[in-house]
C-alpha positions as CSV (number, residue, x, y, z in Angstrom):
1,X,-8.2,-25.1,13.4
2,X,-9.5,-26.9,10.4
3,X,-7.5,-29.2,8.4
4,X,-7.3,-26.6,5.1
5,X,-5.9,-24.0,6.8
6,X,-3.1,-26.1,8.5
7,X,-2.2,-28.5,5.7
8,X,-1.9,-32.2,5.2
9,X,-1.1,-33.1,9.4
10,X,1.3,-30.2,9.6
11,X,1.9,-29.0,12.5
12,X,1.2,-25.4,13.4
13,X,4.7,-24.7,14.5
14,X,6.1,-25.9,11.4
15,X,3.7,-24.2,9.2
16,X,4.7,-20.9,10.0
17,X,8.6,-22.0,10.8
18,X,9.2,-20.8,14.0
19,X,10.5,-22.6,17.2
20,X,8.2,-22.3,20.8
21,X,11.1,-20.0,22.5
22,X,11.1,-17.5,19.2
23,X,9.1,-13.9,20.2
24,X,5.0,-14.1,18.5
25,X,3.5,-10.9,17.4
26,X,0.6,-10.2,16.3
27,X,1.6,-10.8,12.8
28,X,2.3,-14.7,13.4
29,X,-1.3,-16.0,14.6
30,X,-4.6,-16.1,12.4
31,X,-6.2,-13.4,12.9
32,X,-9.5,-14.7,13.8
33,X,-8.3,-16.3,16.6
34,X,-6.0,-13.5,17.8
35,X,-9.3,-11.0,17.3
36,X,-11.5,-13.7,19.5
37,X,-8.9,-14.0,22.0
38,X,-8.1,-10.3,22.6
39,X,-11.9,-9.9,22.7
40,X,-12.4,-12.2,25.2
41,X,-9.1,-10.7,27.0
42,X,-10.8,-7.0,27.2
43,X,-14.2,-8.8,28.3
44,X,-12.8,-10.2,31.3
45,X,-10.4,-7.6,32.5
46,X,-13.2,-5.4,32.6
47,X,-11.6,-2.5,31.6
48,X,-13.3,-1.3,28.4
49,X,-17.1,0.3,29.1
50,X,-19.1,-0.2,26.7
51,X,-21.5,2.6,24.8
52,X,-25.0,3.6,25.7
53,X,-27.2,2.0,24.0
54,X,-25.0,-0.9,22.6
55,X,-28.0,-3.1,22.2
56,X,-29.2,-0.4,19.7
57,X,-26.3,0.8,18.0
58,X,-25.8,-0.3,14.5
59,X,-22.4,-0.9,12.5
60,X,-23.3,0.7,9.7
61,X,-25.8,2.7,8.1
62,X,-26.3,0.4,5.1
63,X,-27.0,-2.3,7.9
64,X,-30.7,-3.2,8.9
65,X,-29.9,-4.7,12.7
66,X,-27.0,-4.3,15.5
67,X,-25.3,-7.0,16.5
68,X,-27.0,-10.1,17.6
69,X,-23.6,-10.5,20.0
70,X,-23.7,-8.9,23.2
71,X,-20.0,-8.5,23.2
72,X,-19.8,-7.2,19.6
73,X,-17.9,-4.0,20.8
74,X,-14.9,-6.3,22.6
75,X,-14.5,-7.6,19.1
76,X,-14.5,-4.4,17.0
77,X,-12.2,-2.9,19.8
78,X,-9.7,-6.1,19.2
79,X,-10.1,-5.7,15.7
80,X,-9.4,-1.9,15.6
81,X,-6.5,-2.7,18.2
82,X,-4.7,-5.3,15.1
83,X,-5.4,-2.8,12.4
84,X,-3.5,-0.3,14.2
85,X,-1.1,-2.9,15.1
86,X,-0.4,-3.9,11.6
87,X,-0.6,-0.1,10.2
88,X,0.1,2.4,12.4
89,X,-1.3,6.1,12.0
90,X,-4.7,4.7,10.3
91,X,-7.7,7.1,10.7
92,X,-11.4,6.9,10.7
93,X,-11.8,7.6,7.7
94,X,-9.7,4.8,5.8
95,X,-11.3,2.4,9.1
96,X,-14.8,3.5,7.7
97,X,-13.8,2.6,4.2
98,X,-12.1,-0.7,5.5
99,X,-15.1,-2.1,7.4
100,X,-17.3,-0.9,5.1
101,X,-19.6,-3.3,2.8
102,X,-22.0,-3.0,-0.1
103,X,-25.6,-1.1,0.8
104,X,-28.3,-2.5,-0.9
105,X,-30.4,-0.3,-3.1
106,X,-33.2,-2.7,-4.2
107,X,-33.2,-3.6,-8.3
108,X,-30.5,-1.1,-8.5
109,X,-26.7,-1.7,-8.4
110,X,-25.2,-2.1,-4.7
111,X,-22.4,0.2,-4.0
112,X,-19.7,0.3,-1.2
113,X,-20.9,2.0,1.8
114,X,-18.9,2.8,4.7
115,X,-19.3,1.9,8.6
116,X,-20.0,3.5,11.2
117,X,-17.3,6.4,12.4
118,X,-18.8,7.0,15.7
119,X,-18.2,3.2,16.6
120,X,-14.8,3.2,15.6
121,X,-14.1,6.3,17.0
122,X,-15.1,5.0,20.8
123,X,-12.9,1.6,20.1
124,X,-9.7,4.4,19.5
125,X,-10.7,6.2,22.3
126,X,-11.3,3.2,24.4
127,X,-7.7,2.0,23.3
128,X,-6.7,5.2,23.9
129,X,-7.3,5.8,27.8
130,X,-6.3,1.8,28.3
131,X,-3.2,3.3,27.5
132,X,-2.9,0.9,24.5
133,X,-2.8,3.5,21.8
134,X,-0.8,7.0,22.0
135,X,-0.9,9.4,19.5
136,X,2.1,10.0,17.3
137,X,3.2,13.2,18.2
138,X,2.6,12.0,22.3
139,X,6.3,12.3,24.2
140,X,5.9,8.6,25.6
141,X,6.1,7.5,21.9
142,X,10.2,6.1,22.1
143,X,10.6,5.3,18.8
144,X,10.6,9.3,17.3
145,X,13.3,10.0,20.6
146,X,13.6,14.0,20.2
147,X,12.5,14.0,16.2
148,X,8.4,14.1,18.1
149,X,6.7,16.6,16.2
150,X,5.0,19.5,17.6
151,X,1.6,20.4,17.4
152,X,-2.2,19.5,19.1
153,X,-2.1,16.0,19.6
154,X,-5.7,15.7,18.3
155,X,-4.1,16.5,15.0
156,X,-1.8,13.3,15.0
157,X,-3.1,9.9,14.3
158,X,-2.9,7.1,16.5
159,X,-0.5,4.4,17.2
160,X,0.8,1.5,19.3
161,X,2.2,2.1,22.5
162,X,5.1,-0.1,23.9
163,X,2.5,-1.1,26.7
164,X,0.2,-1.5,24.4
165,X,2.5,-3.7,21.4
166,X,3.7,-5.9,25.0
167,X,-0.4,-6.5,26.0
168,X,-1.0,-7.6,22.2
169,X,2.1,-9.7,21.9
170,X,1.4,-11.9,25.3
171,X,-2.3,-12.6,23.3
172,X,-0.7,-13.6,20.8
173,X,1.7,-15.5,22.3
174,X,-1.2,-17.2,24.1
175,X,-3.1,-17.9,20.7
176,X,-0.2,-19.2,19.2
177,X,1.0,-21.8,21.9
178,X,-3.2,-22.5,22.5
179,X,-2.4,-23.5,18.5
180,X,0.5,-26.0,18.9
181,X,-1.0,-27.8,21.3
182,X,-4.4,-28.2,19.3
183,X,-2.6,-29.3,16.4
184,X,0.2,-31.9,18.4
């Protein structure tokens, strides 16, 4: 952590005001750090395939190269995973516009472009049989109880399991205590 972001010798825990025995969510840790960490968690559990061709595959169309990383989908999977966190039911569409940037058109003005759908669409799907993400209208979602509606589940956006908020929590639990002691 650099000094700017913490303050003048503050510590961590103070910073944000909250004791080591209070519950961290995702909301309480940088999100840098919590997208690096949960990265690196996917990576070594193993569990999360990644796409043919993911040395090839760009991010966006307004983009010239992929990734230089070679574990660049762990990240946009952990990143995808915190949006969703932090607003449920978010599609493609608004995810394109979100990780989007400006496409260069030479001498004339550069105008937002968006990313790539089919990338974020295999992070959700990814989440999705990790059992980290359910859809909305899905009957393991607890928090509806018997208000679910009813329709194709393809039609319902995604959102945050209970397994899947738990998983994200302990990271961030993890990030967040790995915090305090850097800063002690």
């Amino acid at each position: 952590i650099n000094a700017e972001y913490m303050g003048k010798g503050t510590p961590y825990r103070k910073m944000i005001g909250r004791k080591a025995t209070d519950v961290v969510t995702v909301k309480d840790v940088p999100a840098a750090d919590f997208i690096a960490a949960y990265a690196n968690h996917l990576k070594k559990a193993n569990r999360i395939t990644l796409p043919e061709n993911s040395d090839l595959i760009k991010t966006a169309a307004y983009k010239e190269l992929a990734p230089y990383g070679d574990d660049w989908f762990y990240v946009r999977v952990a990143s995808v995973a915190r949006k969703i966190y932090l607003r449920p039911r978010l599609g493609v569409g608004r995810m394109q516009h979100i990780y989007g940037g400006r496409k260069n058109f030479g001498t004339m003005r550069e105008k937002h472009a968006p990313a790539a759908g089919k990338v974020i669409r295999q992070a959700l799907q990814a989440l999705e049989e990790q059992g980290i993400l359910i859809r909305y209208n899905d009957p393991k979602n607890k928090s509806l109880g018997d208000d679910a509606p009813e329709g194709d589940p393809k039609l319902f956006a995604r959102v945050i399991s209970s397994e899947g908020q738990r998983e994200l929590n302990e990271v961030a639990k993890e990030v967040f205590n790995r915090l305090i002691q850097q800063s002690e």
